[in-house]
DRENVOFI-702804 format. One record per residue: residue number from 0; residue in one letter; z, y, x of N, C-alpha, C in turn. Coordinates in steps of 0.2 Angstrom, whole numbers. Example, Ala and Ser with C-alpha at 12.3 -4.5 7.8 and 13.67 -1.06 7.14 Angstrom:
2
n 0	res a	n_zz 39	n_yy -28	n_xx 66	ca_zz 39	ca_yy -22	ca_xx 62	c_zz 39	c_yy -16	c_xx 66
n 1	res s	n_zz 35	n_yy -11	n_xx 64	ca_zz 36	ca_yy -5	ca_xx 68	c_zz 39	c_yy 0	c_xx 64
// end
This chain:
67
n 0	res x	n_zz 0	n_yy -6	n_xx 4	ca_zz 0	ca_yy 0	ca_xx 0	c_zz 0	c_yy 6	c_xx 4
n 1	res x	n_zz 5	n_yy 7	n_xx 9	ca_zz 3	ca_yy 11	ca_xx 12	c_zz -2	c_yy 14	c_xx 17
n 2	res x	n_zz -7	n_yy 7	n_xx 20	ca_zz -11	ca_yy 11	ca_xx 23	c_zz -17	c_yy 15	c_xx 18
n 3	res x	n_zz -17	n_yy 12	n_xx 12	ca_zz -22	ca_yy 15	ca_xx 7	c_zz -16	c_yy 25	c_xx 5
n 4	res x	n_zz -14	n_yy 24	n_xx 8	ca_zz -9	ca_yy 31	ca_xx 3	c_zz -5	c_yy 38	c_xx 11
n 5	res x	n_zz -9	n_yy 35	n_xx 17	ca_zz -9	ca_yy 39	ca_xx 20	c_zz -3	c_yy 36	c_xx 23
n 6	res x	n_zz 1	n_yy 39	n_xx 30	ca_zz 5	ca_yy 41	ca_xx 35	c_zz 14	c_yy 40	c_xx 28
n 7	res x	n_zz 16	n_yy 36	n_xx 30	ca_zz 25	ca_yy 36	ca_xx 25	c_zz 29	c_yy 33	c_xx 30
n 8	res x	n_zz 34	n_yy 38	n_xx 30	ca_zz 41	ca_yy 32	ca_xx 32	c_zz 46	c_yy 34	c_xx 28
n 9	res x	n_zz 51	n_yy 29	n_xx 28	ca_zz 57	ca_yy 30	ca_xx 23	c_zz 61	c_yy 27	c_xx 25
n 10	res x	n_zz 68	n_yy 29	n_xx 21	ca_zz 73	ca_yy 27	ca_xx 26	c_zz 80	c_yy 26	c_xx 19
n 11	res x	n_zz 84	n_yy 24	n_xx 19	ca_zz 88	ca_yy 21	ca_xx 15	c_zz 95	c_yy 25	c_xx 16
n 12	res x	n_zz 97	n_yy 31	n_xx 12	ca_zz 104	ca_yy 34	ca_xx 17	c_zz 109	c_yy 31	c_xx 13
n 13	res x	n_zz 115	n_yy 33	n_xx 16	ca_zz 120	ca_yy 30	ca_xx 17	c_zz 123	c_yy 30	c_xx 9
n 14	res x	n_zz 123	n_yy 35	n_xx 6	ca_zz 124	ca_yy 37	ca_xx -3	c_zz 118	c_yy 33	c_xx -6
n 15	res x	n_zz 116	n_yy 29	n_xx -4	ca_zz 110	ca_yy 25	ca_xx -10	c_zz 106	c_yy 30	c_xx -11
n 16	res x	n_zz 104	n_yy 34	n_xx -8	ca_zz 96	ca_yy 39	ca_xx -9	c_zz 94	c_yy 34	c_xx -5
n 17	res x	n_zz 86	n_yy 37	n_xx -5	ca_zz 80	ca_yy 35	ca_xx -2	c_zz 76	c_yy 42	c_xx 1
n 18	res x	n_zz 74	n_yy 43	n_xx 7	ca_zz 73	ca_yy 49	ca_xx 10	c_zz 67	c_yy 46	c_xx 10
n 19	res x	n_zz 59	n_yy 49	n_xx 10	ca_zz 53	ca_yy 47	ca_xx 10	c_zz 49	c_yy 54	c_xx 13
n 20	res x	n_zz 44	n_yy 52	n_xx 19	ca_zz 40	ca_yy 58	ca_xx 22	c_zz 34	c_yy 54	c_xx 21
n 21	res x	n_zz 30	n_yy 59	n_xx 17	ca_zz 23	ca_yy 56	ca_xx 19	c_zz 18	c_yy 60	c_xx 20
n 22	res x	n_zz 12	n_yy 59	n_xx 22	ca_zz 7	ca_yy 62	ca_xx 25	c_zz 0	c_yy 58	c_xx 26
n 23	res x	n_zz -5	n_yy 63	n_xx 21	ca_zz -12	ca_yy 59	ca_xx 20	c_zz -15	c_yy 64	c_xx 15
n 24	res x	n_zz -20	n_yy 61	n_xx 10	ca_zz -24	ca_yy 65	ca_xx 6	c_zz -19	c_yy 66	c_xx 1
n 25	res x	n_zz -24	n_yy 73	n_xx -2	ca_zz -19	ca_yy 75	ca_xx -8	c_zz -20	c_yy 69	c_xx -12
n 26	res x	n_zz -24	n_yy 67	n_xx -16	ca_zz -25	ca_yy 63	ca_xx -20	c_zz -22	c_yy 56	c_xx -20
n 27	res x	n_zz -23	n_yy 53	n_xx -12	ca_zz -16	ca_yy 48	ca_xx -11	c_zz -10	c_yy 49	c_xx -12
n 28	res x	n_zz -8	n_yy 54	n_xx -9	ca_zz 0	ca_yy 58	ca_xx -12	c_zz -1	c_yy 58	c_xx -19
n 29	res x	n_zz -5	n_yy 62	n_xx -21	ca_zz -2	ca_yy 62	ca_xx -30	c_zz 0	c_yy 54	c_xx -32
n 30	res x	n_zz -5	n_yy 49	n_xx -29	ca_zz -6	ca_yy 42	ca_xx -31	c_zz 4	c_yy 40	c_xx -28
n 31	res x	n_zz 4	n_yy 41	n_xx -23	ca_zz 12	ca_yy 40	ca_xx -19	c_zz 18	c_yy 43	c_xx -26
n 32	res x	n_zz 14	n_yy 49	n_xx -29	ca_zz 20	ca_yy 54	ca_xx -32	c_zz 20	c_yy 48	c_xx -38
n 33	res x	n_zz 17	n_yy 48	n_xx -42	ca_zz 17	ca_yy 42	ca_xx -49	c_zz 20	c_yy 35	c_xx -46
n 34	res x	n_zz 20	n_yy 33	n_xx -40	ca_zz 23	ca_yy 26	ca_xx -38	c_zz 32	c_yy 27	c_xx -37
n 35	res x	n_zz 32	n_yy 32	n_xx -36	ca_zz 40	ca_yy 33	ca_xx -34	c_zz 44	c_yy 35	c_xx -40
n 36	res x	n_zz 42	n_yy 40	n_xx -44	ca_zz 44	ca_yy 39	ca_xx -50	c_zz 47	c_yy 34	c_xx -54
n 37	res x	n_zz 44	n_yy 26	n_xx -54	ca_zz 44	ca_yy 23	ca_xx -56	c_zz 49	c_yy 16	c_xx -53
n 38	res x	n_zz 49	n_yy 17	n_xx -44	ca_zz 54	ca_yy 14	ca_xx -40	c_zz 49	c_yy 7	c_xx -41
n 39	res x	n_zz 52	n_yy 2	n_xx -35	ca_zz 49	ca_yy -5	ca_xx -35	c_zz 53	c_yy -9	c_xx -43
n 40	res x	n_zz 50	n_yy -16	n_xx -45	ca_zz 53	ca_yy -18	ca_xx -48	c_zz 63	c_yy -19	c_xx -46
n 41	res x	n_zz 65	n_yy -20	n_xx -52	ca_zz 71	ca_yy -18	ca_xx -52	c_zz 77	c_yy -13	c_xx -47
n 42	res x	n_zz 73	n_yy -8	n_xx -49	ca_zz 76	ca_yy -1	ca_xx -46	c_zz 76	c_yy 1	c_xx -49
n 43	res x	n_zz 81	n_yy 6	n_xx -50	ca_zz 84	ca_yy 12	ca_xx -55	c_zz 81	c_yy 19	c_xx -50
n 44	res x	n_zz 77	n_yy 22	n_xx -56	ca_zz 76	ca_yy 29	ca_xx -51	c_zz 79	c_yy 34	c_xx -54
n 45	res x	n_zz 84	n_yy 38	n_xx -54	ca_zz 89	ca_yy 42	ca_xx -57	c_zz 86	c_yy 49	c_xx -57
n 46	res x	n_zz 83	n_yy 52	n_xx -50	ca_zz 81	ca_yy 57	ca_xx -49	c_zz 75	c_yy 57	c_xx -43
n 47	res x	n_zz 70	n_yy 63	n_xx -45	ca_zz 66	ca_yy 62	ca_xx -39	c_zz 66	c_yy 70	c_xx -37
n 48	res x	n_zz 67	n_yy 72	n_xx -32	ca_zz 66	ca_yy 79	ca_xx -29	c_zz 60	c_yy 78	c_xx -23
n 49	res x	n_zz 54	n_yy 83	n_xx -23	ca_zz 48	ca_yy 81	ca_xx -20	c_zz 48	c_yy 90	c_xx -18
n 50	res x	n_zz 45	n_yy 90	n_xx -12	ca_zz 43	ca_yy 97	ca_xx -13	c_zz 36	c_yy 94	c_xx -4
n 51	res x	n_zz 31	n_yy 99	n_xx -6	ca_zz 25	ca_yy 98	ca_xx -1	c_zz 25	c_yy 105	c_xx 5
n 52	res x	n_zz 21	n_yy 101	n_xx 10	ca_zz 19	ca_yy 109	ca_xx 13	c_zz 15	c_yy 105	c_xx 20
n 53	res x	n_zz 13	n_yy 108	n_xx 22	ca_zz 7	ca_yy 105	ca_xx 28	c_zz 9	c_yy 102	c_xx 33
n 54	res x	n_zz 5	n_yy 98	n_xx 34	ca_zz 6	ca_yy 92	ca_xx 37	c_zz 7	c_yy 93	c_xx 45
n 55	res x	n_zz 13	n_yy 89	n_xx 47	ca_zz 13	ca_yy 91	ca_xx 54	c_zz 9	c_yy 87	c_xx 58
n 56	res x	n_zz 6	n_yy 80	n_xx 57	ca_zz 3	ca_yy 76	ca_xx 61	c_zz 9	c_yy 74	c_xx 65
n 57	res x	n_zz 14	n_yy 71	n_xx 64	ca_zz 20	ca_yy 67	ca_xx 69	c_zz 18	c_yy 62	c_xx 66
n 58	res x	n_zz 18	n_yy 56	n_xx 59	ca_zz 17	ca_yy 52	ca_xx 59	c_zz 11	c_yy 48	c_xx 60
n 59	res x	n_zz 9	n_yy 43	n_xx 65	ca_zz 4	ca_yy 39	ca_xx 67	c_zz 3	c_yy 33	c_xx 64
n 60	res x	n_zz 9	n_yy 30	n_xx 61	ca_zz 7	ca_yy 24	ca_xx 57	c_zz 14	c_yy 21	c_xx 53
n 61	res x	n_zz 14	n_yy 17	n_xx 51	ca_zz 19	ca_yy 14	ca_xx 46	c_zz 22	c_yy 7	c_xx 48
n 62	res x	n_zz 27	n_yy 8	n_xx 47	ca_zz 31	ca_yy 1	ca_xx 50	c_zz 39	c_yy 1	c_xx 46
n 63	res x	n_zz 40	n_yy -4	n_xx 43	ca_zz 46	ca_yy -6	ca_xx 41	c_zz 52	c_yy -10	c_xx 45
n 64	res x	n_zz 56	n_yy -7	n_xx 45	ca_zz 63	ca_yy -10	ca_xx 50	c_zz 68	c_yy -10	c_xx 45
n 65	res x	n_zz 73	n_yy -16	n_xx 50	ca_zz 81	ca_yy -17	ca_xx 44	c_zz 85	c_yy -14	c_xx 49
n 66	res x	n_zz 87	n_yy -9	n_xx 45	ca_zz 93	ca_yy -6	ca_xx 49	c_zz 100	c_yy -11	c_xx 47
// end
């Protein structure tokens, strides 16, 4: 999913939020914006705070680790 929706990392904090950076087309971000809303199956999404602004080009690629 993500290589189709551009540059994302995410990170799980310590209070149960989910902190999300992403970077790619706008059009895949809107597609990213509807996915999150929704959370994966059996997720509760209580609140989503989003805000944009231009891309720094720090993200190169996507990888998932267990902290």
């Amino acid at each position: 999913m993500a290589n189709h929706l551009g540059n994302v990392t995410a990170r799980q904090r310590l209070t149960a939020r989910v902190e999300l950076v992403a970077e790619g087309d706008p059009v895949a971000l809107d597609a990213l914006e509807r996915l999150r809303q929704r959370g994966p199956p059996g997720s509760r999404v209580e609140q989503v705070d989003a805000s944009r602004g231009p891309a720094s080009a720090e993200f190169t690629r996507f990888k998932i680790t267990r902290s």
